[in-house]
C-alpha positions in Angstrom: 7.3 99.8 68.3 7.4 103.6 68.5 4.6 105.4 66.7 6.0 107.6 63.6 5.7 111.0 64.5 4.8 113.0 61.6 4.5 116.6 63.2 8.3 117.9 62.4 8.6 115.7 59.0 8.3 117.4 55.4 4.9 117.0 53.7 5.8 115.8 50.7 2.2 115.5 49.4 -1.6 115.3 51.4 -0.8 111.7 51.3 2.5 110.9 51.8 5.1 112.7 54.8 8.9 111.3 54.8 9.7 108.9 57.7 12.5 108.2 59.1 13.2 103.9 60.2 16.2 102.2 60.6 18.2 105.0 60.1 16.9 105.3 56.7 14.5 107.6 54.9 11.0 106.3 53.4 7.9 107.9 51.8 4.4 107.0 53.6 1.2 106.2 52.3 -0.7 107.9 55.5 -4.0 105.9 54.3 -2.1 102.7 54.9 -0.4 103.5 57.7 -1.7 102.4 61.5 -1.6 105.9 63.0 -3.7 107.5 60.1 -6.2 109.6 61.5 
């Protein structure tokens, strides 16, 4: 599973940056997610 690159992706807010899976767009908890740093 590729890691979600979040360094070209829209901010939406300090904790949250839009993802893009499947072909489909999803907001992101970055606390919650496995690459959180």
């Amino acid at each position: 599973m590729p890691l979600i690159s979040i360094k070209n992706r829209k901010v939406e807010s300090p904790n949250e940056v839009r993802s893009f899976e499947n072909g489909r767009a999803e907001l992101v908890n970055l606390e919650d997610s496995p690459f959180y740093e």
